[in-house]
N, CA, C and O atoms as a Tripos MOL2 file, in Angstrom:
@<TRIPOS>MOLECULE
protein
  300   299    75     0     0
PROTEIN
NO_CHARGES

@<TRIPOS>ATOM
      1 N         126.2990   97.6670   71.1440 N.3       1 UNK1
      2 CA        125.8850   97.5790   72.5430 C.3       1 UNK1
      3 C         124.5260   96.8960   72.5970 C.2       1 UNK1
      4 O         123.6310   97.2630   71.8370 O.2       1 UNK1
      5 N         124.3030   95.6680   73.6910 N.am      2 UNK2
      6 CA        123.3000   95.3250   73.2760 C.3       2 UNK2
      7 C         122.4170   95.7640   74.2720 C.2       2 UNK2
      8 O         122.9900   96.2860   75.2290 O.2       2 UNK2
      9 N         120.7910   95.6920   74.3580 N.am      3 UNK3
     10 CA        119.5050   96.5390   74.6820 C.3       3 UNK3
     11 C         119.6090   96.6430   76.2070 C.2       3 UNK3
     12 O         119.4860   97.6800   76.8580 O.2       3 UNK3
     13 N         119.9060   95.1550   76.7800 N.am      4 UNK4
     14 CA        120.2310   94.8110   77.9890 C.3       4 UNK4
     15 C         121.5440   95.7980   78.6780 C.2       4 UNK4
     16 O         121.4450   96.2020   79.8360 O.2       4 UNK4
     17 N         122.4920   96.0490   78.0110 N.am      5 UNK5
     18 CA        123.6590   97.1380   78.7080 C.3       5 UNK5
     19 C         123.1460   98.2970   79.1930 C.2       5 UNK5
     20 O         123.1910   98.7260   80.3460 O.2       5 UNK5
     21 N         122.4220   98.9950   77.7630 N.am      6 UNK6
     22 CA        121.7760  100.2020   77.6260 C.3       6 UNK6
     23 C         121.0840  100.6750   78.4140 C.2       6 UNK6
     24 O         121.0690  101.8850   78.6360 O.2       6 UNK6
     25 N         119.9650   99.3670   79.3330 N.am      7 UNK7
     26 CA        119.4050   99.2540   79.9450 C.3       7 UNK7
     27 C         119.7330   99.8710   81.6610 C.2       7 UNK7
     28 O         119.0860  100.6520   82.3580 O.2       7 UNK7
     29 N         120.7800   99.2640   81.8720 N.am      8 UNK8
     30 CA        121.7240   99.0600   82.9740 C.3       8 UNK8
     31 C         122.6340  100.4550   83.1370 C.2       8 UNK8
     32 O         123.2280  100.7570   84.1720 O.2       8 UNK8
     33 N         122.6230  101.2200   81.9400 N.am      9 UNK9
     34 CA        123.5880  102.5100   82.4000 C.3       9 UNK9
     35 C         122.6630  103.8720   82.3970 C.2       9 UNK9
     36 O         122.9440  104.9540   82.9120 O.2       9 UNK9
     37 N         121.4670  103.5000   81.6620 N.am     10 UNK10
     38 CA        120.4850  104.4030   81.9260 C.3      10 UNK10
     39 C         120.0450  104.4270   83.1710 C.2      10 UNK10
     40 O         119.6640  105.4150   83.7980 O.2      10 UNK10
     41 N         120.1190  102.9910   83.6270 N.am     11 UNK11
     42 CA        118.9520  103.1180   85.1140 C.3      11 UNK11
     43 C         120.3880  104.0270   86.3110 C.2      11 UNK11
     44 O         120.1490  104.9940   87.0350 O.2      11 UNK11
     45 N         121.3950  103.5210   86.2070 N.am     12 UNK12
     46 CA        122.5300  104.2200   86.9030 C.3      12 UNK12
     47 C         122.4730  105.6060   86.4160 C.2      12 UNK12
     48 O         123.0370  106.3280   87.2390 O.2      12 UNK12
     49 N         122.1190  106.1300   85.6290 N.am     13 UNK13
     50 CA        122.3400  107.0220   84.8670 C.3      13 UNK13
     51 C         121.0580  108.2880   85.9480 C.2      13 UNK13
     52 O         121.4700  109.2620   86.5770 O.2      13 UNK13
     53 N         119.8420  107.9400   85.8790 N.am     14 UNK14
     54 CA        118.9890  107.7380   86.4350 C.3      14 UNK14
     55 C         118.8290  108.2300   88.2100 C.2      14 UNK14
     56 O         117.9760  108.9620   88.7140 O.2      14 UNK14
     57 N         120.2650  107.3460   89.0200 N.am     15 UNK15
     58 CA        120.3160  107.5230   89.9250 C.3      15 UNK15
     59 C         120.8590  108.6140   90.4710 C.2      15 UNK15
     60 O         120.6080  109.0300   91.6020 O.2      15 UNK15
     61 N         121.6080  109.0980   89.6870 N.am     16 UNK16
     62 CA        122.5510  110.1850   90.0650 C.3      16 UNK16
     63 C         121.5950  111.2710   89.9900 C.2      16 UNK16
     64 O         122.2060  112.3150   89.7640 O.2      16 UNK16
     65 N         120.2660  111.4660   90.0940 N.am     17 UNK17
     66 CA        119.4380  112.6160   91.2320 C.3      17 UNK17
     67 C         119.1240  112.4270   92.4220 C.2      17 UNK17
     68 O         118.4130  113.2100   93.0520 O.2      17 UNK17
     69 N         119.7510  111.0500   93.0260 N.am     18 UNK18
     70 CA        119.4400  110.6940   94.6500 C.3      18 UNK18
     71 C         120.7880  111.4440   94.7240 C.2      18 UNK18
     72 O         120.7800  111.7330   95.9200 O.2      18 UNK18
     73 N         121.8320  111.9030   94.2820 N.am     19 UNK19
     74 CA        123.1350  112.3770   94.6780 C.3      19 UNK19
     75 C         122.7050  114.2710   94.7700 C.2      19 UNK19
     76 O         122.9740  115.1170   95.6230 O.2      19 UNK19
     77 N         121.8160  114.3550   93.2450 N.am     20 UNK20
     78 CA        121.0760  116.1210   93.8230 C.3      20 UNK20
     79 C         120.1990  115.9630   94.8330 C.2      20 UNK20
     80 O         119.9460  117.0930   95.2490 O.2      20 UNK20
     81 N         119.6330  115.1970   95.4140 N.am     21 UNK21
     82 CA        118.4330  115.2470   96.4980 C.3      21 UNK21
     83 C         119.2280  115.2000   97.8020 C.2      21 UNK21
     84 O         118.7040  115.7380   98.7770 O.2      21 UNK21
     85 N         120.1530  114.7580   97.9130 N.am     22 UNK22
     86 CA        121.0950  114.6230   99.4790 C.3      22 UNK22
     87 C         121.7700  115.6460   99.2370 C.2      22 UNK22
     88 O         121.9390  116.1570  100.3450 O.2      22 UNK22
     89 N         122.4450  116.4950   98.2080 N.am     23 UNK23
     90 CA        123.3190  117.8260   98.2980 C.3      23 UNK23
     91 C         121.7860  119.2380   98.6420 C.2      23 UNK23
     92 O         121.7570  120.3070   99.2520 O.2      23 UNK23
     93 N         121.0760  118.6810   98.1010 N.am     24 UNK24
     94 CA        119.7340  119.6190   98.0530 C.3      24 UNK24
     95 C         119.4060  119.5990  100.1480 C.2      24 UNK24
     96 O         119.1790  120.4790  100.9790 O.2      24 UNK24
     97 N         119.5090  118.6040  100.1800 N.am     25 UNK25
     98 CA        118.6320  118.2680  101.4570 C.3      25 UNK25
     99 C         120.0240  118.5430  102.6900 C.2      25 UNK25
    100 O         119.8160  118.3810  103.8930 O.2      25 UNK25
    101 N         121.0700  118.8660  102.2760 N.am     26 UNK26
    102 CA        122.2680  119.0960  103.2740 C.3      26 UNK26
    103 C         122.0750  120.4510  103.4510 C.2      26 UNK26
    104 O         122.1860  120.9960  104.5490 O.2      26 UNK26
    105 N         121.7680  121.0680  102.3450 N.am     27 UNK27
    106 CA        121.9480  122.7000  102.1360 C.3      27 UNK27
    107 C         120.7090  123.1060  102.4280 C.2      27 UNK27
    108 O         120.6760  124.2670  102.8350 O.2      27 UNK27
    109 N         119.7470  122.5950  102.3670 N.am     28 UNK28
    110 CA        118.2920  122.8230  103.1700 C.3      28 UNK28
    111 C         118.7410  123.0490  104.6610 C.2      28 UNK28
    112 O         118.7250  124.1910  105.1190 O.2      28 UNK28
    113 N         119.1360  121.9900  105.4160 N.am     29 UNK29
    114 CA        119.0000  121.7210  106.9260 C.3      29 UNK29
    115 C         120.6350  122.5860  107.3530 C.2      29 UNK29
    116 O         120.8170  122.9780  108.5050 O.2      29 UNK29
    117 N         121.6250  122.7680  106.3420 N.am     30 UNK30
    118 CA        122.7890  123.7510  106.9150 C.3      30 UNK30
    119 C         122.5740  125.0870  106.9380 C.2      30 UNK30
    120 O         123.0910  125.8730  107.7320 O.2      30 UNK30
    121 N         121.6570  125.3990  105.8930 N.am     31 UNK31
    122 CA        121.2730  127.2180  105.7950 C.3      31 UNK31
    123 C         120.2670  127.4080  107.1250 C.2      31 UNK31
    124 O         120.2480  128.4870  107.7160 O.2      31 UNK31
    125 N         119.2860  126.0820  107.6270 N.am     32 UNK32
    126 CA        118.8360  126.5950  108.6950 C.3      32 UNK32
    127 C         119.1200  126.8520  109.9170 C.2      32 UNK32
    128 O         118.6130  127.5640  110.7840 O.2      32 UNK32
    129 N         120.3950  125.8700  109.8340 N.am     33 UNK33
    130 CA        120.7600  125.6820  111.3850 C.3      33 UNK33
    131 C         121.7170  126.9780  111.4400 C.2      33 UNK33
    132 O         121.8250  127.5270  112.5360 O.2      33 UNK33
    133 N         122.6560  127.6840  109.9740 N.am     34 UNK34
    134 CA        123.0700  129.0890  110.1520 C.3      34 UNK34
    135 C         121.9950  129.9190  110.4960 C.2      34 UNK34
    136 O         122.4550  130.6950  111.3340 O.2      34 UNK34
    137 N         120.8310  130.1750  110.3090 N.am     35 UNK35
    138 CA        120.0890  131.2440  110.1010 C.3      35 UNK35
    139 C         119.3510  131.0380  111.6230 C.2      35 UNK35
    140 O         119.0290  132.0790  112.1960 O.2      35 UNK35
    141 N         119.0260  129.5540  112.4070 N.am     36 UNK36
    142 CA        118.5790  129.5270  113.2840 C.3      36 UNK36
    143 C         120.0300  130.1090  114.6240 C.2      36 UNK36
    144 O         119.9540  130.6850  115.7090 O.2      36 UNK36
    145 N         120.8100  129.7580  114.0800 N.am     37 UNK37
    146 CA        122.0960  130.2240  115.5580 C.3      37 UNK37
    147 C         122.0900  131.7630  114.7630 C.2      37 UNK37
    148 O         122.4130  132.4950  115.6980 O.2      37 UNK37
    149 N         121.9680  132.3550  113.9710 N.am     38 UNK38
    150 CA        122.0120  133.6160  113.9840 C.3      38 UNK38
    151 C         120.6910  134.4690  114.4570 C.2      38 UNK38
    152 O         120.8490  135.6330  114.8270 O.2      38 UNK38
    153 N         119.3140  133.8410  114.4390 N.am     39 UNK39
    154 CA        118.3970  134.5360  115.0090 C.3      39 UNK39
    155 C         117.2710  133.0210  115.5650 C.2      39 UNK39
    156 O         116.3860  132.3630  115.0180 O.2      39 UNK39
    157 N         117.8960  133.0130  116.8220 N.am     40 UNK40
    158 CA        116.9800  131.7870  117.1850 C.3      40 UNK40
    159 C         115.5290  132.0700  117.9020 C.2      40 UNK40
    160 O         114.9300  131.2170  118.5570 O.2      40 UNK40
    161 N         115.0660  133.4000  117.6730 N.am     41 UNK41
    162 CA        113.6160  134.2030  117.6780 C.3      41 UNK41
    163 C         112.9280  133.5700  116.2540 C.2      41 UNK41
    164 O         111.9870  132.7970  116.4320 O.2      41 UNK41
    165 N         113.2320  133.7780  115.2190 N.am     42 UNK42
    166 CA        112.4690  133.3100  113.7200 C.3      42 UNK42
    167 C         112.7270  132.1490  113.6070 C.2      42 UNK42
    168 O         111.9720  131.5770  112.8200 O.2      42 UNK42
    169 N         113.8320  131.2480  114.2670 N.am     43 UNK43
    170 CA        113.5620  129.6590  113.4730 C.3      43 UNK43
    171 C         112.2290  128.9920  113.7810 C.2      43 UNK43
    172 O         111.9130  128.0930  113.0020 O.2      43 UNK43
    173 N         111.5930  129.2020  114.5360 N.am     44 UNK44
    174 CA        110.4940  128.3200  114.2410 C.3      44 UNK44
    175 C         109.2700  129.0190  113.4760 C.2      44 UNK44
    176 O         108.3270  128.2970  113.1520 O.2      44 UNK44
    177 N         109.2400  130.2150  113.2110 N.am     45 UNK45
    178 CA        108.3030  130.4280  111.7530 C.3      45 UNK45
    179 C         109.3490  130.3070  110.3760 C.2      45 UNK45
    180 O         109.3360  130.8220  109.2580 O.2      45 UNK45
    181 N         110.1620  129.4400  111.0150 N.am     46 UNK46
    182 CA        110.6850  129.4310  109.1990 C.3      46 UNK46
    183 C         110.8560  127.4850  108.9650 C.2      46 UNK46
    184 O         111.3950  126.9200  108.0140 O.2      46 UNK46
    185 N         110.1550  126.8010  110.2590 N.am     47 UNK47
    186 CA        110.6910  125.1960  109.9020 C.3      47 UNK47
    187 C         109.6640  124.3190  109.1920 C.2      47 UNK47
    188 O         109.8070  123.1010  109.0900 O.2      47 UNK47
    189 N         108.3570  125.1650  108.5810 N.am     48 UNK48
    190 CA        107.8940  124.9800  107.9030 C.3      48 UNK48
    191 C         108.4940  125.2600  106.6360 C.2      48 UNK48
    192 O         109.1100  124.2390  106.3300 O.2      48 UNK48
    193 N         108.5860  125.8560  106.0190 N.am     49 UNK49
    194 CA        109.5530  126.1750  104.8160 C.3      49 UNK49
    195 C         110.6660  125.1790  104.9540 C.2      49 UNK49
    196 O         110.4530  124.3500  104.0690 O.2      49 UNK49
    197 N         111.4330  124.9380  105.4260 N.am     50 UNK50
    198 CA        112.3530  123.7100  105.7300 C.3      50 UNK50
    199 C         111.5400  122.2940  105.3960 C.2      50 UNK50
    200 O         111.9500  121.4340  104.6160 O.2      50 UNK50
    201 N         110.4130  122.2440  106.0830 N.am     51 UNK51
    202 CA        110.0670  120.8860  105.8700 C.3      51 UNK51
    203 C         109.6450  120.6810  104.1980 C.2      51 UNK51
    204 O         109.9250  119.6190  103.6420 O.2      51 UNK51
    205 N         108.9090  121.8560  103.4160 N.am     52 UNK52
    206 CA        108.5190  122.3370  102.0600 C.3      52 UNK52
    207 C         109.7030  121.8190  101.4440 C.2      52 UNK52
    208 O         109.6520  120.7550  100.8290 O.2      52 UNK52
    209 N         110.7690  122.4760  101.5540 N.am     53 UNK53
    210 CA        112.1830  122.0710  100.8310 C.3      53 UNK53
    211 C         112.9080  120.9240  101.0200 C.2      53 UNK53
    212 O         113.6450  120.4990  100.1300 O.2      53 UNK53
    213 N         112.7650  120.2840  102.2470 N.am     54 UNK54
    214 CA        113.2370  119.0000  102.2090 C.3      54 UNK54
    215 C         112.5460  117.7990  101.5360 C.2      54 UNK54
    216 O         113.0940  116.7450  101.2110 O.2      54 UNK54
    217 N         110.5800  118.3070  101.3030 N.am     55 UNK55
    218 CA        110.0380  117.3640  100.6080 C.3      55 UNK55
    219 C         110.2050  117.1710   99.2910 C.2      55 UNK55
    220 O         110.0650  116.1660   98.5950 O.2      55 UNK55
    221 N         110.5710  118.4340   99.0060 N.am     56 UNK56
    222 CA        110.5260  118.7330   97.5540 C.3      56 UNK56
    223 C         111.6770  118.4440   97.2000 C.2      56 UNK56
    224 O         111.3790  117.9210   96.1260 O.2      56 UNK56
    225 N         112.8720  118.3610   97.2560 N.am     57 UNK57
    226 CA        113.9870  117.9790   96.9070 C.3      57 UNK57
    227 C         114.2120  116.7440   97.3680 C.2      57 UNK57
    228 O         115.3430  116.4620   96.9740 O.2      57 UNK57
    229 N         113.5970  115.4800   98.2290 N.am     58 UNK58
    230 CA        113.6900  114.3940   98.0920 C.3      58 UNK58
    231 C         112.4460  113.8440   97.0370 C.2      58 UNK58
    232 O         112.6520  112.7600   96.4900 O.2      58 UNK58
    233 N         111.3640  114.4530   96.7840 N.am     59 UNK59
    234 CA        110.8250  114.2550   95.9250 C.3      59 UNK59
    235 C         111.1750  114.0340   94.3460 C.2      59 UNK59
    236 O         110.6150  113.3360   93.5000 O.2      59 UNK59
    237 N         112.3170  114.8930   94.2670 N.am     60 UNK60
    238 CA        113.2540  114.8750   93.1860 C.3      60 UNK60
    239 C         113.8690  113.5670   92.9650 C.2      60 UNK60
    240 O         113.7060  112.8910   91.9490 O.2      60 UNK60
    241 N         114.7410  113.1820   94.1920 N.am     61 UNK61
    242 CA        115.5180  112.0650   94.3230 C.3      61 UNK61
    243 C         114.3050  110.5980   93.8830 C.2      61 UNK61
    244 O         114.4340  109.8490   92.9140 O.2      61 UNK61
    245 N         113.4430  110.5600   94.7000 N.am     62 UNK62
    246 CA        112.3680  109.7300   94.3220 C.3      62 UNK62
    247 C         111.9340  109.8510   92.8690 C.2      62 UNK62
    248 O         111.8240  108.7270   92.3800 O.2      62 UNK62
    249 N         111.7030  110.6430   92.1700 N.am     63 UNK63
    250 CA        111.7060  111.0270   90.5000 C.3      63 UNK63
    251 C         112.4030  110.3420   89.8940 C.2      63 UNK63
    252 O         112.0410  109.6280   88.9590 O.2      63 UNK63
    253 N         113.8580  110.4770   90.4580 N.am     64 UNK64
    254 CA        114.9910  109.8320   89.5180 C.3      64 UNK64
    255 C         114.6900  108.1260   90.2460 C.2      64 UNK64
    256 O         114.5280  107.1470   89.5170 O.2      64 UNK64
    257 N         114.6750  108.0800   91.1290 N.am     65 UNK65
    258 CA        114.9740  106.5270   91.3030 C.3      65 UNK65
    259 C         113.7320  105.5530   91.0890 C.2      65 UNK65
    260 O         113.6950  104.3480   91.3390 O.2      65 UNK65
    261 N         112.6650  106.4070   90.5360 N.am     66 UNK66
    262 CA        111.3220  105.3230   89.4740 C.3      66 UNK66
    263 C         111.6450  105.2910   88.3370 C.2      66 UNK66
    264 O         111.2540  104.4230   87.5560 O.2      66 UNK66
    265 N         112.4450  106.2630   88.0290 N.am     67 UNK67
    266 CA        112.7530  106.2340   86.5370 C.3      67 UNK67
    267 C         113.9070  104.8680   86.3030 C.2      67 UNK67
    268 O         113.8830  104.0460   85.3860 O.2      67 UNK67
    269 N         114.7780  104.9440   87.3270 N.am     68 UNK68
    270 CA        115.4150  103.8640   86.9290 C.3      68 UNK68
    271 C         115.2770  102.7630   87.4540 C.2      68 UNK68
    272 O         115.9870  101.8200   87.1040 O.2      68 UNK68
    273 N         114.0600  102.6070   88.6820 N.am     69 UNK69
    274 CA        113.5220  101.2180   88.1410 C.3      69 UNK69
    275 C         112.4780  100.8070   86.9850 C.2      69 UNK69
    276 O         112.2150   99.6810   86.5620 O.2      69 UNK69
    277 N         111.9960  101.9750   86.6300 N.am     70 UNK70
    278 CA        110.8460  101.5280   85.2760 C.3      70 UNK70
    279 C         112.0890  101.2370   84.1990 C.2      70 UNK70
    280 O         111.8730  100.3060   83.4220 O.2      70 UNK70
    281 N         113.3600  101.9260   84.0680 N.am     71 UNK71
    282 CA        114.1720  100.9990   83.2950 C.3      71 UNK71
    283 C         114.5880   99.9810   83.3040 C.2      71 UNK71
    284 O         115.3080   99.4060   82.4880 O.2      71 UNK71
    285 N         114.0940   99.6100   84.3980 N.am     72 UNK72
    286 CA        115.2330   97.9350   84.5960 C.3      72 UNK72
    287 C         113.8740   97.3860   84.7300 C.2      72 UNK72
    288 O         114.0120   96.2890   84.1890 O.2      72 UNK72
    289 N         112.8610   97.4490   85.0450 N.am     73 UNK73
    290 CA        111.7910   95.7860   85.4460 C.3      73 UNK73
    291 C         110.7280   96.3960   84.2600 C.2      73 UNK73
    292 O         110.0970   95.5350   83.6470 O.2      73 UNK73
    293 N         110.4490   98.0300   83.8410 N.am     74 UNK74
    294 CA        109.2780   97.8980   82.5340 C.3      74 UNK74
    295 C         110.1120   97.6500   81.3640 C.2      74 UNK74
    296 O         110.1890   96.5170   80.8890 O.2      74 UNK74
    297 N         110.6930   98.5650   80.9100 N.am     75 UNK75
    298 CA        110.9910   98.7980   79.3930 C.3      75 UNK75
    299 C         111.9700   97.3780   79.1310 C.2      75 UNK75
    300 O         112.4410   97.1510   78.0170 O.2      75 UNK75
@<TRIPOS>BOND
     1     1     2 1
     2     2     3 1
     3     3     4 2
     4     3     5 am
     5     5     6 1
     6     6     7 1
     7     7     8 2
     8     7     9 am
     9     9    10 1
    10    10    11 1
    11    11    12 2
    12    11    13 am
    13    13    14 1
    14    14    15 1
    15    15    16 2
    16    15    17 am
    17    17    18 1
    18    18    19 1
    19    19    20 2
    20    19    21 am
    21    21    22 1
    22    22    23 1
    23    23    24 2
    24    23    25 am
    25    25    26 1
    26    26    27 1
    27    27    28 2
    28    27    29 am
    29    29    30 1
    30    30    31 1
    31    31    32 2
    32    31    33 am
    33    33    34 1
    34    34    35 1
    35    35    36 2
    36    35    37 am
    37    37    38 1
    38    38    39 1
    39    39    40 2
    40    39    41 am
    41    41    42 1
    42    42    43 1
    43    43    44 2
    44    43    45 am
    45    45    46 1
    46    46    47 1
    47    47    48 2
    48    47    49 am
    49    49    50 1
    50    50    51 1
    51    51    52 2
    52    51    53 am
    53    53    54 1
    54    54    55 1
    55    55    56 2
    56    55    57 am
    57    57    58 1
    58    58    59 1
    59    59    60 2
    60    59    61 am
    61    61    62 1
    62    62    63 1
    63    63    64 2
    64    63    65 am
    65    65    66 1
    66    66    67 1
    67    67    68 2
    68    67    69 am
    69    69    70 1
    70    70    71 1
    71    71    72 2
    72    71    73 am
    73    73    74 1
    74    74    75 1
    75    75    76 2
    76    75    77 am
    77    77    78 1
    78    78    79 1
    79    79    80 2
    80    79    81 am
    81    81    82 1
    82    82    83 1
    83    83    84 2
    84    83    85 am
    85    85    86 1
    86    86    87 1
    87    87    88 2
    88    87    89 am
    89    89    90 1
    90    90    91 1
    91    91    92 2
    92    91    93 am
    93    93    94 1
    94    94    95 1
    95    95    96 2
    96    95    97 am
    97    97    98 1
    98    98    99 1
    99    99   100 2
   100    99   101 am
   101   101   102 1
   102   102   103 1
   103   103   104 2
   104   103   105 am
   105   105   106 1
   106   106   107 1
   107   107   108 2
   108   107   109 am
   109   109   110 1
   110   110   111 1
   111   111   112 2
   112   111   113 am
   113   113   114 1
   114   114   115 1
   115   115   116 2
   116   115   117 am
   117   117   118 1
   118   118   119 1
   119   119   120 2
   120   119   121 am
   121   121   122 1
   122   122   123 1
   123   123   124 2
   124   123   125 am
   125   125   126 1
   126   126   127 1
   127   127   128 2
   128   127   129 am
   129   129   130 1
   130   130   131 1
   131   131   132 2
   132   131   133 am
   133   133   134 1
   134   134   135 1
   135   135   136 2
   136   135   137 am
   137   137   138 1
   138   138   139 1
   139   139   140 2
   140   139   141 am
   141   141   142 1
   142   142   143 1
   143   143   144 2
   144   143   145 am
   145   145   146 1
   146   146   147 1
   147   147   148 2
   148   147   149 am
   149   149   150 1
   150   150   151 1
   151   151   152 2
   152   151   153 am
   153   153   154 1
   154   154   155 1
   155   155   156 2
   156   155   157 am
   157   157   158 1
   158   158   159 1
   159   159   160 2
   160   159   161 am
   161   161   162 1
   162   162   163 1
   163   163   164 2
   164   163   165 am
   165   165   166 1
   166   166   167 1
   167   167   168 2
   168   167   169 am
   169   169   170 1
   170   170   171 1
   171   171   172 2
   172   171   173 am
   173   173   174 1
   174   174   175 1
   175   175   176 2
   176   175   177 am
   177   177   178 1
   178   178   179 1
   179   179   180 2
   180   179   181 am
   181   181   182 1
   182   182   183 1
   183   183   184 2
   184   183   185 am
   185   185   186 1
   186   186   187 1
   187   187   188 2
   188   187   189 am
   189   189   190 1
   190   190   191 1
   191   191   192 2
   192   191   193 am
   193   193   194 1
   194   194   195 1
   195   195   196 2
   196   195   197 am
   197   197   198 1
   198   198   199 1
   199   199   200 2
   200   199   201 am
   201   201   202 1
   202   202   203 1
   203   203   204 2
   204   203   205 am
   205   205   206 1
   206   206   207 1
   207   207   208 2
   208   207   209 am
   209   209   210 1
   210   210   211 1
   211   211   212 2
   212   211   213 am
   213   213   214 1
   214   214   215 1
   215   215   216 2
   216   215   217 am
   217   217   218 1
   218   218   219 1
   219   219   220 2
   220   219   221 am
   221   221   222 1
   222   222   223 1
   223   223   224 2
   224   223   225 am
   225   225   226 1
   226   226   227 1
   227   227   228 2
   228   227   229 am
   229   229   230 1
   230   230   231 1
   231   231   232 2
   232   231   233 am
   233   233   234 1
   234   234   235 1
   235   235   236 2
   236   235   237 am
   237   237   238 1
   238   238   239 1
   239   239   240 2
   240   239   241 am
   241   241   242 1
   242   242   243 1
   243   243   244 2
   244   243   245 am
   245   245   246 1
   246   246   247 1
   247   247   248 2
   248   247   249 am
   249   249   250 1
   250   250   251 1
   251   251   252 2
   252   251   253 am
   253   253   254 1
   254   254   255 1
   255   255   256 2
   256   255   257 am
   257   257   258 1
   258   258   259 1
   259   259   260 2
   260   259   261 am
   261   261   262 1
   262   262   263 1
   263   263   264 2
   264   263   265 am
   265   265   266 1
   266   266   267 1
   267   267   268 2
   268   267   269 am
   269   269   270 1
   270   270   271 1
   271   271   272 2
   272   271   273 am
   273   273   274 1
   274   274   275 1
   275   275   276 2
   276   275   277 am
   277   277   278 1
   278   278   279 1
   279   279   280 2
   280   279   281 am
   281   281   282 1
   282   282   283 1
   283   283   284 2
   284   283   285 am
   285   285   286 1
   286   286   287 1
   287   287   288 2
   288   287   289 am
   289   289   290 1
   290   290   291 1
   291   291   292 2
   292   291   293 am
   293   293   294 1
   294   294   295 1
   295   295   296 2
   296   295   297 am
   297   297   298 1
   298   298   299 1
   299   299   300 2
@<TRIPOS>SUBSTRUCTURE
     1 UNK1         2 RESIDUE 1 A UNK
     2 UNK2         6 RESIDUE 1 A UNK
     3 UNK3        10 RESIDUE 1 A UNK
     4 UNK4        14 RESIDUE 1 A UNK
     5 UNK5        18 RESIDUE 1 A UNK
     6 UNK6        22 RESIDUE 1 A UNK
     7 UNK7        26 RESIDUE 1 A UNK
     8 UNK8        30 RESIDUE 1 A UNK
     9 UNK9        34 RESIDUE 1 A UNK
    10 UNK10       38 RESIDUE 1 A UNK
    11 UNK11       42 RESIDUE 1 A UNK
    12 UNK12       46 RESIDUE 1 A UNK
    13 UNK13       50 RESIDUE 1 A UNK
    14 UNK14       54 RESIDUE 1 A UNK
    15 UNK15       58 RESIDUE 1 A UNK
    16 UNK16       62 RESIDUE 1 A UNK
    17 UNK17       66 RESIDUE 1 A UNK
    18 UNK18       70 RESIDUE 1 A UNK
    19 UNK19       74 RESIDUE 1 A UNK
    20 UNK20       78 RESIDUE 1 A UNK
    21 UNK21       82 RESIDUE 1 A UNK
    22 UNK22       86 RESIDUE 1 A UNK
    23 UNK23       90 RESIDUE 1 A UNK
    24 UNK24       94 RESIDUE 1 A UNK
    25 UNK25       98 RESIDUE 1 A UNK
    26 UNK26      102 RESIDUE 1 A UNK
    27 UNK27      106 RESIDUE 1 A UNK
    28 UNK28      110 RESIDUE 1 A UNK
    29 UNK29      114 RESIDUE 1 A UNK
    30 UNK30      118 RESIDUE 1 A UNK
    31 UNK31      122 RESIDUE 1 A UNK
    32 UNK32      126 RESIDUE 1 A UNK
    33 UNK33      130 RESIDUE 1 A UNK
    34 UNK34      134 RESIDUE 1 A UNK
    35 UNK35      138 RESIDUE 1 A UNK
    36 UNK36      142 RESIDUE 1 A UNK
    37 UNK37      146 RESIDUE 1 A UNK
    38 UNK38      150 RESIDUE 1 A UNK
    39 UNK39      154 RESIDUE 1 A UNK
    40 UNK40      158 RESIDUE 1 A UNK
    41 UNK41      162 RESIDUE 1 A UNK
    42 UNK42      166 RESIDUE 1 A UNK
    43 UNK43      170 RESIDUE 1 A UNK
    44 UNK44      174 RESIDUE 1 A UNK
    45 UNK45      178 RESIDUE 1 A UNK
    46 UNK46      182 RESIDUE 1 A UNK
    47 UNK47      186 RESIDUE 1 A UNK
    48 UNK48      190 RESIDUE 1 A UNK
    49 UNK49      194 RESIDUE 1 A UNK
    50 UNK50      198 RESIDUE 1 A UNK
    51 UNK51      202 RESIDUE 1 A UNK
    52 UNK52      206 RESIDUE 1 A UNK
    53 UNK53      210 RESIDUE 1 A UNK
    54 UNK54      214 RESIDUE 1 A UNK
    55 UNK55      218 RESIDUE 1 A UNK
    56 UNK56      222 RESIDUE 1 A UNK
    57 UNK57      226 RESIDUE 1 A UNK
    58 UNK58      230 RESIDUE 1 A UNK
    59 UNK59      234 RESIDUE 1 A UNK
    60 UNK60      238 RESIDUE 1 A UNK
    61 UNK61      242 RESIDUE 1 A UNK
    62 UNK62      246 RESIDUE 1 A UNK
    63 UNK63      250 RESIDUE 1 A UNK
    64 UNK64      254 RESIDUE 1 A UNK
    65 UNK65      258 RESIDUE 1 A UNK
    66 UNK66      262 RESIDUE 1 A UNK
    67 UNK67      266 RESIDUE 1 A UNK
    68 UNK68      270 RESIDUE 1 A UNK
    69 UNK69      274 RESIDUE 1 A UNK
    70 UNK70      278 RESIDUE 1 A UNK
    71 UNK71      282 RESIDUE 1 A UNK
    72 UNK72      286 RESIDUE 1 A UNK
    73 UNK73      290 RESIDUE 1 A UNK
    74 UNK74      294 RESIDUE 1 A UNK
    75 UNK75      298 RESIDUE 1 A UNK
C-alpha cells in the first residue's frame, strides 16, 4: 500500500467522529425537548447545560475533522 492511500483512509478514518458529534448532538437536543414537554417550569434552568453539551460534543466532531485534515495537507 503506498503512503499516499494510507493517507486517504486515515483521514476518512478520522471523520467518522463528525458521525459521534451529530448522534451526540441529536440526543442532546431530544432528551431536552422530552424533559422540557414533561416539565416546561425547569427547561429554562436546564438550557444552559444543553448549550455545555452541544459544545462539547461538536467540539469532538471538530477534533476528528483537524485530525484528518492534518492528514491529508501536513503529514
Amino acid at each position: 500500500m503506498e503512503a499516499e492511500a494510507a493517507k486517504l483512509i486515515g483521514a476518512g478514518l478520522a471523520c467518522t467522529a463528525l458521525i459521534g458529534a451529530g448522534i451526540g448532538i441529536g440526543n442532546i437536543f431530544g432528551s431536552y425537548l422530552q424533559g422540557a414537554l414533561r416539565n416546561p417550569s425547569a427547561a429554562d434552568g436546564q438550557w444552559g447545560r444543553v448549550l455545555l453539551g452541544f459544545a462539547l460534543a461538536e467540539a469532538t466532531g471538530l477534533f476528528g475533522l483537524l485530525v484528518a485534515f492534518m492528514l491529508l495537507f501536513v503529514f
